[in-house]
C-alpha positions in Angstrom: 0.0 0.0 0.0 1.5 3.8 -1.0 2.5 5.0 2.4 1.7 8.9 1.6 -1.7 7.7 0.5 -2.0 6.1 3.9 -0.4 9.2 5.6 -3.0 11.9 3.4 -5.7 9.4 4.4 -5.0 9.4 8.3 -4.5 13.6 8.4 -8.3 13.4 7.1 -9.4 11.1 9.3 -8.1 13.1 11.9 -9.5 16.7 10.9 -13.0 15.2 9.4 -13.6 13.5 12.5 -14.6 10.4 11.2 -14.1 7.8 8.6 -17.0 8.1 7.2 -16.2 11.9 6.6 -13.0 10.8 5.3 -14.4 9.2 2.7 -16.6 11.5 1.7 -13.8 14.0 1.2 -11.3 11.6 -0.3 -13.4 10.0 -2.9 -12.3 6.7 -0.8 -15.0 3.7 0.4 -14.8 4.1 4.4 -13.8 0.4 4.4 -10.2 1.7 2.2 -9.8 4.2 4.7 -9.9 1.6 7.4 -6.8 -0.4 5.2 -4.8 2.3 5.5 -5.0 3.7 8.9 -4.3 -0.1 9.8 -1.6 -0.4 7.7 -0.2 2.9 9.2 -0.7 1.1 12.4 0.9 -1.8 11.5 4.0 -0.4 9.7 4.2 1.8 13.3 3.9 -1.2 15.2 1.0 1.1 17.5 -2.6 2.2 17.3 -3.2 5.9 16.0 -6.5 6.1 16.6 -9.0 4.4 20.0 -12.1 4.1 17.8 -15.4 2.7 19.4 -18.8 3.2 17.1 -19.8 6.4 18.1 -16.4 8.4 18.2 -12.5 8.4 18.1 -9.7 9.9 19.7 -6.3 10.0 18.9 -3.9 8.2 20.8 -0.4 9.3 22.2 1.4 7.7 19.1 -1.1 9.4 17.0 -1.0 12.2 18.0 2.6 13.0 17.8 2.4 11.1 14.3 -0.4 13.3 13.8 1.2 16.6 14.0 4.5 15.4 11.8 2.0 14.5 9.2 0.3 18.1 9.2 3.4 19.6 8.9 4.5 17.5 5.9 1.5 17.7 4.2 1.2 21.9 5.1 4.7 21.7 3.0 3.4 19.2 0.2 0.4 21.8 -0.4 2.9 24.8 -0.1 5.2 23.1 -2.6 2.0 21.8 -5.4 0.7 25.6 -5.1 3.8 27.1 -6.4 4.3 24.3 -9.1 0.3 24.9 -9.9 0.5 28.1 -10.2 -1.9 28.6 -7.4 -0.1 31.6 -6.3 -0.7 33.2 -9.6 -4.8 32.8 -9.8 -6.9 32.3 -7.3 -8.8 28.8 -6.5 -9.6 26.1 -4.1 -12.0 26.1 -1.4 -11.1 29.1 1.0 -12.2 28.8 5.2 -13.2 31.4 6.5 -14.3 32.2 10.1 -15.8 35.2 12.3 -18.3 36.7 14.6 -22.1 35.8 14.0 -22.4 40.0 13.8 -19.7 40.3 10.9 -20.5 37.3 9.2 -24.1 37.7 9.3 -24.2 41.3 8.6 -21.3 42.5 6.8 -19.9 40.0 5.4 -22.4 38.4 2.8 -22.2 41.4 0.3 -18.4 41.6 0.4 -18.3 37.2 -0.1 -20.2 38.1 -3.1 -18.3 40.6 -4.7 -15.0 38.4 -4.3 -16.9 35.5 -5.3 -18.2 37.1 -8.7 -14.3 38.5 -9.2 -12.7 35.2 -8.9 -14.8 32.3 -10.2 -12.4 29.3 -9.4 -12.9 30.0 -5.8 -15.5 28.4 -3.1 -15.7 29.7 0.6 -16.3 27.9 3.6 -17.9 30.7 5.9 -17.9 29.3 9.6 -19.9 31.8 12.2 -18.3 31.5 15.7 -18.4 34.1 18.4 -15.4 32.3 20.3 -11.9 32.3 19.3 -11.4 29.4 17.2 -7.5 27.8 16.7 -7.2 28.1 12.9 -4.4 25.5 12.5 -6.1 22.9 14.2 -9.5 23.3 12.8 -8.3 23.8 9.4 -9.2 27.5 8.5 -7.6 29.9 6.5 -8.5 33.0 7.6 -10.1 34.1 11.0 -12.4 37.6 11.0 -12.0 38.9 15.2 -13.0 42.2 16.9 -11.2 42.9 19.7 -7.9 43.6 21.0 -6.1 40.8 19.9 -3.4 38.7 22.2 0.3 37.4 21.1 -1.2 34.4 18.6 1.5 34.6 16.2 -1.3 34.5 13.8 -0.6 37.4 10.4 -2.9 40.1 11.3 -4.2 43.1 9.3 -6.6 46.0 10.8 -9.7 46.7 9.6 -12.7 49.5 10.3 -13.2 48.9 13.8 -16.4 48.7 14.6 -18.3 51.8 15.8 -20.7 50.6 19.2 -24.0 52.3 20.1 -25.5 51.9 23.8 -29.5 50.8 23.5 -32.4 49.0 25.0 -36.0 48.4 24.3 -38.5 51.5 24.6 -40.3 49.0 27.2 -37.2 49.0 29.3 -36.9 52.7 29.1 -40.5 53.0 30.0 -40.0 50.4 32.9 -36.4 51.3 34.5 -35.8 54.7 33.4 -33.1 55.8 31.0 -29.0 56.9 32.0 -28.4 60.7 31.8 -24.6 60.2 32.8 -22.4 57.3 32.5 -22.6 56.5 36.2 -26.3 55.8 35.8 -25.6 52.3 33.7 -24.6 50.9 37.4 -28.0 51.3 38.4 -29.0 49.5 35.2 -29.3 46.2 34.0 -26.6 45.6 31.3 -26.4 42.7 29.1 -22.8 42.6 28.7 -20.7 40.0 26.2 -18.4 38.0 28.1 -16.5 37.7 24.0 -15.1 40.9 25.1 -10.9 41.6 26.2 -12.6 43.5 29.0 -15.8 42.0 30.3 -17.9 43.7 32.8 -16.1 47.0 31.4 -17.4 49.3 28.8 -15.6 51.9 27.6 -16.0 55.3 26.2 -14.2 58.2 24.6 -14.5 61.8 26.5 -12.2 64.7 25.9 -9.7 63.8 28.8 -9.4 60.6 27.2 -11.2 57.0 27.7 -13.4 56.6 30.6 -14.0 52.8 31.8 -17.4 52.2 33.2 -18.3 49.0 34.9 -21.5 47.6 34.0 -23.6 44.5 35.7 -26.4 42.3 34.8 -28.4 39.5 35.2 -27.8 37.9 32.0 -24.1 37.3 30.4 -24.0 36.5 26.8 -21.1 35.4 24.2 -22.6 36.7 20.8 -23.9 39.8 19.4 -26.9 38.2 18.1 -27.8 37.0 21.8 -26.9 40.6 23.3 -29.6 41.9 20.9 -31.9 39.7 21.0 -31.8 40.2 25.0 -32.0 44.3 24.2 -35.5 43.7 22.0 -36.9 41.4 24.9 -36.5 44.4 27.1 -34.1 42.6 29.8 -31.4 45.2 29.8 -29.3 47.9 28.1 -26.6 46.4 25.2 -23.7 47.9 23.9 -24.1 46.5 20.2 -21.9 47.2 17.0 -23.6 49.8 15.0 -23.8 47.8 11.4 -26.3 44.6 13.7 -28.5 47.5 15.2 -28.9 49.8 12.5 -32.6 49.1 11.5 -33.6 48.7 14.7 -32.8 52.1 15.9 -34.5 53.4 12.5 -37.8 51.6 13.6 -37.8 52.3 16.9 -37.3 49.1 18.2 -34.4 49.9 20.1 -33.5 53.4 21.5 -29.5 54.5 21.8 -29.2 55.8 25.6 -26.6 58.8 26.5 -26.4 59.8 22.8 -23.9 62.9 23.7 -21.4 60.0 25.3 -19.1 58.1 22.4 -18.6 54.6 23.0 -14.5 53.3 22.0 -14.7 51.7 18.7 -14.3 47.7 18.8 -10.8 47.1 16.5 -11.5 44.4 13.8 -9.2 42.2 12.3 -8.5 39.8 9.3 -5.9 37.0 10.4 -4.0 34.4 8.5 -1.4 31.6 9.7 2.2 32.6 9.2 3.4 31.4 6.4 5.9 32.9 3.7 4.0 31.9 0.5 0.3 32.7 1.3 -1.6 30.9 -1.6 -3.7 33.6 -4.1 -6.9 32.6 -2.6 -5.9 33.6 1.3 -4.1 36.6 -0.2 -6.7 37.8 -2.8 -9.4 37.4 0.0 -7.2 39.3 2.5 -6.5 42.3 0.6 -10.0 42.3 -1.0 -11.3 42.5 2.5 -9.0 44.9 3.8 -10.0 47.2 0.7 -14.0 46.8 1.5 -13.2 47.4 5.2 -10.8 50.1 5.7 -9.3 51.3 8.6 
């Protein structure tokens, strides 16, 4: 049996979770995937993988095997793309991952436009409102707002987003709206946990930025839930502009201390290091960093 066939075979096993899934996305019968993960096992003289029916986890052999192979096969792909020409015109299938606010909102429009400019590509778009590890869940490029920690990930800045303080006219009506800052601490405040600073908001004044700690009964790790929780009337949000925009036009939800200016939320576009970026993760990059200025 071809041992890289076996080796290619077991990294999809591994990141599809399944061999089943492995099949699927190696054009393989699951019963040939079994072969070679067992002749893997055999030439290794050690199980990779403790499978039972419902689920499989790698062992300590595979594992370490595991992340040798990536490597190796990180490098195959590296090397194929250059002698392709990949890095010339874009193609492949490109995975993509960010906020349920940025990928529900803004990004659909901008994915189409850079669709319709280069046809030989697909996109994966993955909406997750935690911080996802884009080598070992296989994604190309990660969309995050928020101060960003020491990743070693590529980053490139976008528009930050621009946050506006609401709740629901029946809150208002109910609990009274803030005049000053030091009101929201006599407020509920549905606060996102996603946040470098939860149970802090902060905003801009002319001495500089002014923290202001907030509380609430209810916590929340997406955008979607904060506003959700603002229309229901449970408490005051601070939401990005772009996922609250018709609702402040309807009247749905009202923006509270409109003479105070909330600090923008920084948003960035991230890649893995890598010195030869193929055309898709670079096209997609710059074409996002074009729509999204800073």
């Amino acid at each position: 049996m071809d041992r890289f066939a076996a080796i290619s075979t077991f990294v999809k096993v591994v990141e599809k979770g399944s061999f089943a899934a492995a099949a699927d996305a190696t054009n393989l019968s699951a019963p040939m995937v079994g072969n070679h993960i067992r002749y893997l096992e055999a030439h290794l003289g050690g199980l990779l993988l403790n499978r039972t029916t419902r689920r499989q986890k790698l062992t300590e052999l595979g594992m370490a095997f595991y992340e040798r192979c990536k490597t190796i096969m990180a490098e195959l792909e590296g090397a194929e793309a250059d002698a392709l020409g990949l890095h010339a015109a874009p193609r492949g299938i490109l995975r993509v991952t960010a906020p349920h606010s940025i990928g529900s909102v803004v990004l659909p429009a901008i994915i189409t436009a850079y669709l319709e400019k280069h046809p030989e590509v697909e996109i994966e778009l993955v909406l997750n409102d935690s911080r996802v590890d884009l080598l070992d869940q296989g994604f190309d490029v990660a969309i995050r707002g928020g101060e960003l920690p020491d990743s070693g990930l590529i980053g490139r800045s976008l528009a930050p987003l621009r946050l506006v303080p609401c709740a629901s006219p029946a809150y208002i009506a109910r609990c009274g709206e803030p005049e000053i800052l030091a009101d929201l601490a006599l407020h509920q405040c549905v606060d996102f946990t996603g946040s470098s600073t939860p149970g802090v908001w902060f905003f801009v004044q002319a001495t500089g930025q002014v923290p202001v700690s907030v509380r609430g009964r209810l916590r929340v790790n997406s955008g979607h839930s904060q506003r959700a929780a603002a229309l229901g009337g449970l408490g005051i949000a601070l939401l990005a502009e772009v996922l609250v925009s018709n609702d402040l036009l309807t009247g749905k939800l009202v923006r509270v201390l409109p003479h105070e200016t909330p600090l923008s939320r920084p948003l960035h576009v991230l890649m893995l290091p890598n010195r030869r970026p193929s055309a898709k993760i670079r096209s997609f990059v710059d074409f996002l960093a074009t729509e999204l200025k800073s």
